[in-house]
C-alpha positions as a Python dict, from the first residue, in 0.01 Angstrom:
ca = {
    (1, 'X'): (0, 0, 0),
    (2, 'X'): (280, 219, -75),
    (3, 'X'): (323, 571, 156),
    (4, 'X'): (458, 771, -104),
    (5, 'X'): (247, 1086, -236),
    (6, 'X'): (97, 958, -573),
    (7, 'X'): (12, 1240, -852),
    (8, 'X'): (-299, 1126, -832),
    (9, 'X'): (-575, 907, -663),
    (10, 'X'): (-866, 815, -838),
    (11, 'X'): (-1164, 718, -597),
    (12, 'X'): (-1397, 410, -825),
    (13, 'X'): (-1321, 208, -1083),
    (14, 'X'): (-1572, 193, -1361),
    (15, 'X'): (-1594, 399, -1658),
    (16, 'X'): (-1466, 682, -1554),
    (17, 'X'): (-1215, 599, -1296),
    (18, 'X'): (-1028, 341, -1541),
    (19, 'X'): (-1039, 629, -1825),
    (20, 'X'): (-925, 883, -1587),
    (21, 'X'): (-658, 648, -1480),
    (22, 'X'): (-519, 525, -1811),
    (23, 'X'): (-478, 854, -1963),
    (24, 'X'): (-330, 981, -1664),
    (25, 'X'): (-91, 727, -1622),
    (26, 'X'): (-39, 721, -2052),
    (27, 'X'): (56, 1098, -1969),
    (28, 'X'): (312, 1006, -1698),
    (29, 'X'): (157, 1038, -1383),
    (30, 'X'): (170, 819, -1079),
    (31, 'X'): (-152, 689, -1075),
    (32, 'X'): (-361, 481, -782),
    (33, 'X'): (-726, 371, -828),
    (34, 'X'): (-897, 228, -540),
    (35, 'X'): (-1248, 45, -601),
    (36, 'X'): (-1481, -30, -272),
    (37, 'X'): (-1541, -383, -515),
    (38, 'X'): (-1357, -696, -636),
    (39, 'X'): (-1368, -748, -1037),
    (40, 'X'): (-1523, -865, -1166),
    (41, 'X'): (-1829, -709, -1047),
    (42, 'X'): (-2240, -659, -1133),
    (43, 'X'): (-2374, -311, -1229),
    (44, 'X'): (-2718, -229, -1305),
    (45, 'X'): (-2671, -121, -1684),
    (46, 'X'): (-2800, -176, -1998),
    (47, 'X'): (-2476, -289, -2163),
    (48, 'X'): (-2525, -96, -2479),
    (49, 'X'): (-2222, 64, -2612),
    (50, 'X'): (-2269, 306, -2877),
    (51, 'X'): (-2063, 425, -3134),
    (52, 'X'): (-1893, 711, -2885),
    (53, 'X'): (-1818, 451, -2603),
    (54, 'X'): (-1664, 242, -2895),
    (55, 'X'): (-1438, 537, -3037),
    (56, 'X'): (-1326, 616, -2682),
    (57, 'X'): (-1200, 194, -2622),
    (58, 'X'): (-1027, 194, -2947),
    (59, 'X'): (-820, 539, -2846),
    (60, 'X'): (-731, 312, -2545),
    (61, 'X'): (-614, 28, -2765),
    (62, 'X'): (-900, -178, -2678),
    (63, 'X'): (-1090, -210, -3017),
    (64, 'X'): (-937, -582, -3041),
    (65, 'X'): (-1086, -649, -2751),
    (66, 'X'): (-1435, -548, -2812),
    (67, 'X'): (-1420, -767, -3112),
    (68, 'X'): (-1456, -1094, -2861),
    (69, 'X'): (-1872, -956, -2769),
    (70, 'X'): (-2144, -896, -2938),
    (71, 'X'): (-2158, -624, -3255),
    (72, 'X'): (-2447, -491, -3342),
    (73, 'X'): (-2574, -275, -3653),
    (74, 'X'): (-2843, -13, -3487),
    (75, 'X'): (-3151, 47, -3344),
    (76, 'X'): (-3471, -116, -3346),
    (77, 'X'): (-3773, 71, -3277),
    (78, 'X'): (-4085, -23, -3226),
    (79, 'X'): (-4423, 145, -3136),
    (80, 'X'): (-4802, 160, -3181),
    (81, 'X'): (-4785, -176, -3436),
    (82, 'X'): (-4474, -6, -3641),
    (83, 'X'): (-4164, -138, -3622),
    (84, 'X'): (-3861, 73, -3802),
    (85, 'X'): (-3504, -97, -3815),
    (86, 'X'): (-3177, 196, -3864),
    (87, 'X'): (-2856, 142, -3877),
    (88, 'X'): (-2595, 354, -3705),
    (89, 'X'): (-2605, 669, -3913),
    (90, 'X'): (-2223, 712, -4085),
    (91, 'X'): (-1978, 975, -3904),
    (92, 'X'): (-1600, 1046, -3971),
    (93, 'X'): (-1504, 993, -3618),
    (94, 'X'): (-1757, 777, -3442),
    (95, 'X'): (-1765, 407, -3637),
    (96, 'X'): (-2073, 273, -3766),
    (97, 'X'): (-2155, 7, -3496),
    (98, 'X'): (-2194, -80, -3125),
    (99, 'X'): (-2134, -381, -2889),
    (100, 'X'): (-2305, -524, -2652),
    (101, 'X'): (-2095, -618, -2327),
    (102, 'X'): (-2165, -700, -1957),
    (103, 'X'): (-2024, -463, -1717),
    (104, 'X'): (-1861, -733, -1532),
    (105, 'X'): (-1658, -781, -1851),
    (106, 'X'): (-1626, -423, -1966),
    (107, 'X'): (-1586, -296, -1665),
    (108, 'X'): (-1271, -525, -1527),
    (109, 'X'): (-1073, -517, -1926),
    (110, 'X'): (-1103, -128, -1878),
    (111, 'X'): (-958, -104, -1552),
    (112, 'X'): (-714, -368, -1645),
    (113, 'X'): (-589, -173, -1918),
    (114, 'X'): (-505, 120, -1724),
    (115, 'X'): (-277, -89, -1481),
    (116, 'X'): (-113, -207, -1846),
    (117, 'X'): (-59, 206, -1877),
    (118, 'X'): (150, 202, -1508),
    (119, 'X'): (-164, 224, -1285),
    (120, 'X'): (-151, 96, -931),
    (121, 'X'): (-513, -66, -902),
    (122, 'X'): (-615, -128, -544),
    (123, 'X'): (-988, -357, -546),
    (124, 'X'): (-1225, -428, -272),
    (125, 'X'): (-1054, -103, -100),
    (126, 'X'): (-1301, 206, -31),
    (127, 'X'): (-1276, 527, -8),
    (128, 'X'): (-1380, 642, 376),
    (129, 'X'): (-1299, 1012, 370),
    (130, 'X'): (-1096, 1310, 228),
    (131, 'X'): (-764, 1351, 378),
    (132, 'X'): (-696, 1720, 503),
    (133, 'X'): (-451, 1936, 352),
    (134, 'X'): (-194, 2158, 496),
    (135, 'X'): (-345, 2454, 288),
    (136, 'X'): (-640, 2450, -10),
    (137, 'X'): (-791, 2122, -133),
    (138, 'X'): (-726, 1800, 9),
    (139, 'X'): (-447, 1566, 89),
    (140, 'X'): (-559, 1243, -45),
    (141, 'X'): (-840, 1014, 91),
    (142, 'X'): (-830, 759, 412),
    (143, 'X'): (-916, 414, 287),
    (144, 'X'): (-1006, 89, 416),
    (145, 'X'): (-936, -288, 297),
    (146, 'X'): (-1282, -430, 269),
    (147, 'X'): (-1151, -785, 339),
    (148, 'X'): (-917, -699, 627),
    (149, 'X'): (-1071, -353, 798),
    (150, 'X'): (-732, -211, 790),
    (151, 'X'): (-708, 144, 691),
    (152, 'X'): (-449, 358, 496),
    (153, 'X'): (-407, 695, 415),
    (154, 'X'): (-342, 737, 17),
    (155, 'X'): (-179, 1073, -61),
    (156, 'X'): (-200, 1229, -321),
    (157, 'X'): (-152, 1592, -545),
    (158, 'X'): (-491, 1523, -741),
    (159, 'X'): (-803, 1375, -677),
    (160, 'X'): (-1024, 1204, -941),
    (161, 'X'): (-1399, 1182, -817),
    (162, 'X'): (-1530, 851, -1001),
    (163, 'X'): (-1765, 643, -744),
    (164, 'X'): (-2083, 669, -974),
    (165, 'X'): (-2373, 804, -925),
    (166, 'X'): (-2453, 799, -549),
    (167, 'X'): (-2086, 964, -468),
    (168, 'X'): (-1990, 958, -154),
    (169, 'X'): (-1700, 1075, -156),
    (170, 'X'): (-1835, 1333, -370),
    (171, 'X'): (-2086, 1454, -116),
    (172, 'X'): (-1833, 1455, 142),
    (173, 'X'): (-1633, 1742, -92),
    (174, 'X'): (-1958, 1942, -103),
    (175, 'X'): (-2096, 1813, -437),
    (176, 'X'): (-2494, 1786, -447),
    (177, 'X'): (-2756, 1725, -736),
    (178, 'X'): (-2967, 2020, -888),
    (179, 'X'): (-3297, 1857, -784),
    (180, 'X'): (-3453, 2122, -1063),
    (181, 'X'): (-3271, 1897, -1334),
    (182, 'X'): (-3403, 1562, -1455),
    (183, 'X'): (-3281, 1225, -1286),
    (184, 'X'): (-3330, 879, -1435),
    (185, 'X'): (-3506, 533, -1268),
    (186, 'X'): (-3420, 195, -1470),
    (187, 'X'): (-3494, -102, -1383),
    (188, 'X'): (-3312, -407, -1610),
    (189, 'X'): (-3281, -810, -1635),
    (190, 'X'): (-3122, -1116, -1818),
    (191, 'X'): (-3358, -1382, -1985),
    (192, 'X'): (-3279, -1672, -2217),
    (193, 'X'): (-3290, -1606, -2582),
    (194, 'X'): (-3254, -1735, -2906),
    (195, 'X'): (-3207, -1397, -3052),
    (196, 'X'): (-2912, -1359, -2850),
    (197, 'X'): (-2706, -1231, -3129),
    (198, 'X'): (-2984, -1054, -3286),
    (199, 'X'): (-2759, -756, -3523),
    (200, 'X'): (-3018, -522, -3345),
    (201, 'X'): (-3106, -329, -3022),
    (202, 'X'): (-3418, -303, -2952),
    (203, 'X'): (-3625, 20, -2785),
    (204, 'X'): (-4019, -7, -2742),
    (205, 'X'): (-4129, 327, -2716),
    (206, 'X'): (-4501, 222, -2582),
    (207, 'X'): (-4440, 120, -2263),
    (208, 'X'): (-4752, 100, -2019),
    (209, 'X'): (-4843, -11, -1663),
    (210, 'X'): (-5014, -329, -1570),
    (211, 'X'): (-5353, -104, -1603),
    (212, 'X'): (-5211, -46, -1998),
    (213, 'X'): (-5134, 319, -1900),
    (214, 'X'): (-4882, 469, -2151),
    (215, 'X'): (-4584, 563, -1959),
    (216, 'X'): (-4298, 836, -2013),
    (217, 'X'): (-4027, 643, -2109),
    (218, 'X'): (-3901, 327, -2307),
    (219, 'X'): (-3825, -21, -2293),
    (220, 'X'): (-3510, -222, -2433),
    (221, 'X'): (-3373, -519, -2541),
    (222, 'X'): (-3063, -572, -2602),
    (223, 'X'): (-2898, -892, -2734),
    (224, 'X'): (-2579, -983, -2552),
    (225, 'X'): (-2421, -1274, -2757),
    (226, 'X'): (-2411, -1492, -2436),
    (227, 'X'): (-2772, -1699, -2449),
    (228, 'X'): (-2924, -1400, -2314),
    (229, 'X'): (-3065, -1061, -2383),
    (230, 'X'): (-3041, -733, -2150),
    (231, 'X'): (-3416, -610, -2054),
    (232, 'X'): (-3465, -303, -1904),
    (233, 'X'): (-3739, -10, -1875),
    (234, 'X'): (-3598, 352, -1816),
    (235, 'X'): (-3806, 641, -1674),
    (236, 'X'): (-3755, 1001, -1577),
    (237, 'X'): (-3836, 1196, -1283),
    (238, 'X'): (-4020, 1487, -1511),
    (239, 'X'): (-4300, 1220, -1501),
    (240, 'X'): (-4571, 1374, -1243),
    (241, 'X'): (-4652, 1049, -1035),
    (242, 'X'): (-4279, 862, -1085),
    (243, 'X'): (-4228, 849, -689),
    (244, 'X'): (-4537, 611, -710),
    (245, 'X'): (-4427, 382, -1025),
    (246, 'X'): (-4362, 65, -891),
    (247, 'X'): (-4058, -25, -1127),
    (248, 'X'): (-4052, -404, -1032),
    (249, 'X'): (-4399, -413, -1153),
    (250, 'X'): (-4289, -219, -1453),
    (251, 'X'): (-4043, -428, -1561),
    (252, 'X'): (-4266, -782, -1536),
    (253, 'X'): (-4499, -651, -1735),
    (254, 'X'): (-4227, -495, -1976),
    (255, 'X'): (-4103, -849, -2016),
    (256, 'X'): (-4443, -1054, -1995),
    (257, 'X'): (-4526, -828, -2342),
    (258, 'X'): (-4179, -855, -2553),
    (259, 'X'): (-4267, -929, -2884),
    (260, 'X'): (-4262, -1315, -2957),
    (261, 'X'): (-3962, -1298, -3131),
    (262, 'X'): (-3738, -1278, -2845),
    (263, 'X'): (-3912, -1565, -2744),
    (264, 'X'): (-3876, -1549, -2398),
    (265, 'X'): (-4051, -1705, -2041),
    (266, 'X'): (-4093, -1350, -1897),
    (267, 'X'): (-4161, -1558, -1527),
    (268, 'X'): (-3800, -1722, -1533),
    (269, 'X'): (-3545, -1406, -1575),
    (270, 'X'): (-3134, -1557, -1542),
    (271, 'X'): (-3101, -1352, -1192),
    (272, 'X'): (-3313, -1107, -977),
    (273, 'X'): (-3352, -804, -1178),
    (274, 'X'): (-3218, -466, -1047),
    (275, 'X'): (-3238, -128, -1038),
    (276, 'X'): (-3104, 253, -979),
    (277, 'X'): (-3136, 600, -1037),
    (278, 'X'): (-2900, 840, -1262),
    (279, 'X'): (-2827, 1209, -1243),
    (280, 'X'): (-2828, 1352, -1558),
    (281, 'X'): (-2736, 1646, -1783),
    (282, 'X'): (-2459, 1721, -1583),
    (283, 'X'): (-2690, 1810, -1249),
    (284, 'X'): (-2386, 1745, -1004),
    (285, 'X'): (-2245, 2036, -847),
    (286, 'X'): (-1985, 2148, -830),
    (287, 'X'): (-1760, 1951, -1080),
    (288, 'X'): (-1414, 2136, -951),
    (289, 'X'): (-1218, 2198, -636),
    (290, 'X'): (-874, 2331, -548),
    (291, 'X'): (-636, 1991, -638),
    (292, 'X'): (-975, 1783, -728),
    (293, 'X'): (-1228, 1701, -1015),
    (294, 'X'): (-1579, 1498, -1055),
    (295, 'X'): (-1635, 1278, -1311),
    (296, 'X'): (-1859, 1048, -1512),
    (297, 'X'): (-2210, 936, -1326),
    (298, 'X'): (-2075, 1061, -970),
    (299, 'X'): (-2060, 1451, -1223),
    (300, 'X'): (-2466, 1350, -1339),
    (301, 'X'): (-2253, 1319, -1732),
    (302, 'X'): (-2564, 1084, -1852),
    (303, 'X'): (-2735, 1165, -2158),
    (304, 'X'): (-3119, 1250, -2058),
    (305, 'X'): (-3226, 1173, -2432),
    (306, 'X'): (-3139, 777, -2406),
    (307, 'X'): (-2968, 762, -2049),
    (308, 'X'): (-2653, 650, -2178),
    (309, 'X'): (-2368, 750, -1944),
    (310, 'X'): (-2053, 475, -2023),
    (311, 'X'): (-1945, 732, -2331),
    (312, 'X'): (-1962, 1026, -2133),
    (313, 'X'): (-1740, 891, -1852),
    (314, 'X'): (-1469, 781, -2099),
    (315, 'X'): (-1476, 1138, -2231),
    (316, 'X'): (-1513, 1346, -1913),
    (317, 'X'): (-1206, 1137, -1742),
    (318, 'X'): (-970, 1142, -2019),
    (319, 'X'): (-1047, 1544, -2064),
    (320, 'X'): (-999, 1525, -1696),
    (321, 'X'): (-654, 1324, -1683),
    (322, 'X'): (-539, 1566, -1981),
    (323, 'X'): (-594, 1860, -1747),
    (324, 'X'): (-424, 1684, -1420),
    (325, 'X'): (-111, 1629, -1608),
    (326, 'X'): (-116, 1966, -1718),
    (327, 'X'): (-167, 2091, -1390),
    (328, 'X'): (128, 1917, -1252),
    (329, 'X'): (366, 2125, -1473),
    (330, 'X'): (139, 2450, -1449),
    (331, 'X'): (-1, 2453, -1136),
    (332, 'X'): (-376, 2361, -986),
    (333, 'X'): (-559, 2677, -1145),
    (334, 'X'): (-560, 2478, -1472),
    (335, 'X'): (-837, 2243, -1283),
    (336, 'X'): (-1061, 2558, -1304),
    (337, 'X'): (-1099, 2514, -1666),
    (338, 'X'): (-1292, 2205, -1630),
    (339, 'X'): (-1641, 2293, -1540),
    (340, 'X'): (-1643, 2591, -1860),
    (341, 'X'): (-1462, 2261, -2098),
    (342, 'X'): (-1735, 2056, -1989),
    (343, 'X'): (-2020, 2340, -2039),
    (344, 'X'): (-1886, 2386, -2412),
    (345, 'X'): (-1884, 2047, -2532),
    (346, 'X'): (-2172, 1957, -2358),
    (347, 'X'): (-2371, 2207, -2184),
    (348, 'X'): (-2600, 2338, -2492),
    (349, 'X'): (-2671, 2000, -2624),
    (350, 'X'): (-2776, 1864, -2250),
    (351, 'X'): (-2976, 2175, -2215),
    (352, 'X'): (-3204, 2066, -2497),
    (353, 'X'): (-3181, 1728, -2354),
    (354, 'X'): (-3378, 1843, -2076),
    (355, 'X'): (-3642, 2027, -2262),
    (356, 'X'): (-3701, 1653, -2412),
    (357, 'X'): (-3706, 1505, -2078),
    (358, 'X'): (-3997, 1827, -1965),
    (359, 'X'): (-4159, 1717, -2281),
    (360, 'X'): (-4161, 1336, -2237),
    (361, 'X'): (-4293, 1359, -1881),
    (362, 'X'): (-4665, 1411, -2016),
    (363, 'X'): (-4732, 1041, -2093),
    (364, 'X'): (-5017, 1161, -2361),
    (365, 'X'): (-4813, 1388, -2557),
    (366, 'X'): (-4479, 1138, -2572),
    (367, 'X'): (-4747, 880, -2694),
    (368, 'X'): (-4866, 1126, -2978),
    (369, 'X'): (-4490, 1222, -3066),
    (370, 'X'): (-4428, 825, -3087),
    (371, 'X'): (-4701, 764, -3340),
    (372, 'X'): (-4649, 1043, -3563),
    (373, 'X'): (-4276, 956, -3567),
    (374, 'X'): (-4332, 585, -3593),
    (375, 'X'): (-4491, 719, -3941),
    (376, 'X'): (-4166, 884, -4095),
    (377, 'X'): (-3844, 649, -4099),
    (378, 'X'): (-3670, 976, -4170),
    (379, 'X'): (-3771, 1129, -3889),
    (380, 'X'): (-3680, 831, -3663),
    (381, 'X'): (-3338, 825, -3828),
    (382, 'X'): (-3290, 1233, -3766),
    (383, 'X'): (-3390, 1172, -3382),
    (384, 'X'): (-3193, 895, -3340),
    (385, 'X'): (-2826, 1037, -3450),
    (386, 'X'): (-2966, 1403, -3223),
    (387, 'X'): (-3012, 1191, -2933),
    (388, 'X'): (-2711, 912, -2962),
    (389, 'X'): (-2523, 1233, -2988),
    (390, 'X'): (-2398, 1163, -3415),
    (391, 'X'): (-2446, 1487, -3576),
    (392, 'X'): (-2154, 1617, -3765),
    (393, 'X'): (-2036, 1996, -3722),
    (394, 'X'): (-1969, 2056, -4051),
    (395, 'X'): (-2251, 1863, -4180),
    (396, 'X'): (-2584, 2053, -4321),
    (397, 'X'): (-2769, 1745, -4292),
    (398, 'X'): (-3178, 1711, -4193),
    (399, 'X'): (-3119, 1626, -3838),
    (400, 'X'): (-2806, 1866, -3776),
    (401, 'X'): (-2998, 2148, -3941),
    (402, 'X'): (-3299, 2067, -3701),
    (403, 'X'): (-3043, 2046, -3364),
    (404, 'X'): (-2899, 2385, -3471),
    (405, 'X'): (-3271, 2527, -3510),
    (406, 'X'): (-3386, 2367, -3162),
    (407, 'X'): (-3022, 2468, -3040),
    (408, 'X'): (-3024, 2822, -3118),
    (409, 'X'): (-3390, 2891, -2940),
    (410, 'X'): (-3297, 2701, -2635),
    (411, 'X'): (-2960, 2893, -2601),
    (412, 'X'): (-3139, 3228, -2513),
    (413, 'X'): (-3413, 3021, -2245),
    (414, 'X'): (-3284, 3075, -1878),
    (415, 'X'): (-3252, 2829, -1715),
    (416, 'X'): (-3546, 2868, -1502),
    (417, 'X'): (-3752, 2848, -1831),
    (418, 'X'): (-3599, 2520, -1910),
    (419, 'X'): (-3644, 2384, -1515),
    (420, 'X'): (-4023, 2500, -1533),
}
């Protein structure tokens, strides 16, 4: 490992290490990620890539790639007997289509494509502790070869914060969850399929206990071209008694009442099924330091209306690289920028979010909600581009008009209102 002073280390890997590193190094700086795991590796994920993770692979060059997995058409929903089927509502940036791709695949073409861009990838290396600086920030980070136990010090003039949602590193800087915000629980397995390459996702919206208890959250299914499919039951914390859900149990009942279609043996799942939790709506704080920035999961940039996070850690580290290679010609207050960029593009629409999330902890009243909209495909089609995040700003459509309504309400709540 080289002993120079790099522009900048990025500490993980995934989503939004590799994005942080290939824009960084596309804009010319000397780049090092180092990733506590070999690729390719596991990660508990749903494998869903919606239209925003898509647009943010092809601005990396990567749309060629994508074309080797699984495209699907939209979302299946299905609730209460109903079943509505809606395609990917059109948009003149975002493309009308997902794919569904393991993270052991995404994950390692990602990060492979940033080394293309001049990035110095260092795997099964972790992250021990932040290096100490002459003066403000921090120096780099001390890391250790997994295989060999050998440490290194990795300097460095900017820090990238990407080790996911339990951060580490990130705590060790100071950062901490808002505990007043909502966090996500999912659970998720592979089974055998012959829907495989079903040209639909699939989201149950009546999920209940093994005592047939509706609970706050929903199910999926999503096809993954490979044999299998990708089953998985997502909660949130706003749900009174979710320290006591037993999400094992959860999921083996999820999967023991699948539709027939999928035609599954809910007792004989591909591998073990696993699980973690997810800050969301941008809960970590704080997202800035003197010569440092957090991003992606290890920031809490997952979407509390469908828990997606892979789109927002493609966006969050390549407005992050943009403002380290600024910063290199214009000096580290730019970084101070990046907590109000982030609070503009996404801190309205993630405060409604969690006003959903509130809402959709009251099992009775997300099980009412679910049958009246089960009732109205429009309605279904307006919620779905609101929460995949779709609308259009210059469009005066149903479900943009609705956002702006919702929007411009929840804009004047304090926050202590919304937390309540």
């Amino acid at each position: 490992m080289s002993e120079r002073t790099h522009d900048l280390l990025v500490v993980g890997g995934g989503p939004a290490g590799a994005a942080t590193a290939y824009w960084a190094a596309t804009n010319g700086l000397d780049t090092i990620v180092v990733e506590r795991k070999a690729f390719p590796r596991e990660k508990t994920c749903g494998d869903g890539l919606t239209p925003r993770a898509v647009h943010q692979l092809a601005e990396m060059g990567l749309g060629g790639e994508l074309d080797r997995y699984h495209r699907y058409d939209g979302l299946r929903a299905i609730a209460h007997g109903r079943t509505i089927e809606m395609a990917w509502p059109e948009h003149d940036v975002y493309p009308s289509h997902g794919y569904v791709v393991r993270r052991c695949d995404l994950d390692t073409f990602v990060v492979q494509r940033a080394v293309e861009a001049g990035a110095e990838l260092h795997q099964s290396t972790e992250a021990v502790r932040p290096l100490e600086a002459d003066g403000p920030g921090i120096a780099g980070a001390l890391v250790v070869d997994r295989d060999t136990g050998i440490e290194h010090e990795v300097r460095a003039r900017y820090v990238a914060v990407a080790d996911g949602a339990n951060s580490r590193f990130g705590r060790m800087l100071g950062t901490a969850r808002n505990r007043e915000f909502p966090m996500g629980m999912a659970i998720r397995g592979y089974f055998d399929s012959p829907l495989h390459d079903d040209p639909w996702i699939e989201s149950s919206l009546d999920v209940r206990d093994r005592s047939g208890n509706a609970m706050p959250g929903y199910g999926w299914i999503f096809p993954v071209g490979n044999g299998t499919i990708n089953v998985g039951v997502g909660l949130l914390s706003t749900f009174r008694d979710y320290r006591d859900v037993n999400t094992s149990h959860l999921f083996e009942e999820f999967a023991r009442t699948l539709p027939d279609h999928w035609q599954i043996d809910p007792t004989r799942p591909v591998a073990p099924p696993t699980g973690g939790r997810l800050p969301m709506a941008g809960s970590i704080e704080p997202k800035a330091g003197e010569n440092w920035l957090v991003v992606g999961d290890a920031a809490g940039s997952v979407n509390p209306f469908n828990g997606e996070g892979i789109d927002y850690a493609y966006e969050t580290g390549r407005l992050a690289a943009g403002l380290f290679a600024e910063a290199k010609t214009s000096g580290n207050r730019v970084l101070a920028r990046y907590p109000d960029l982030l609070q503009e593009e996404y801190g309205l629409y993630f405060k409604v979010a969690r006003i959903f999330a509130r809402v959709i902890g009251n099992p009775a009243l997300i099980r009412e909600l679910t049958r009246v909209g089960m009732r109205s495909r429009p309605l279904m089609e307006w919620a779905l581009r609101i929460m995949a995040n779709l609308m259009r700003d210059d469009e005066r459509g149903a479900a943009e008009m609705a956002y702006r309504a919702i929007a411009s309400t929840v804009r004047l709540l304090p926050d202590r209102m919304v937390n309540a």
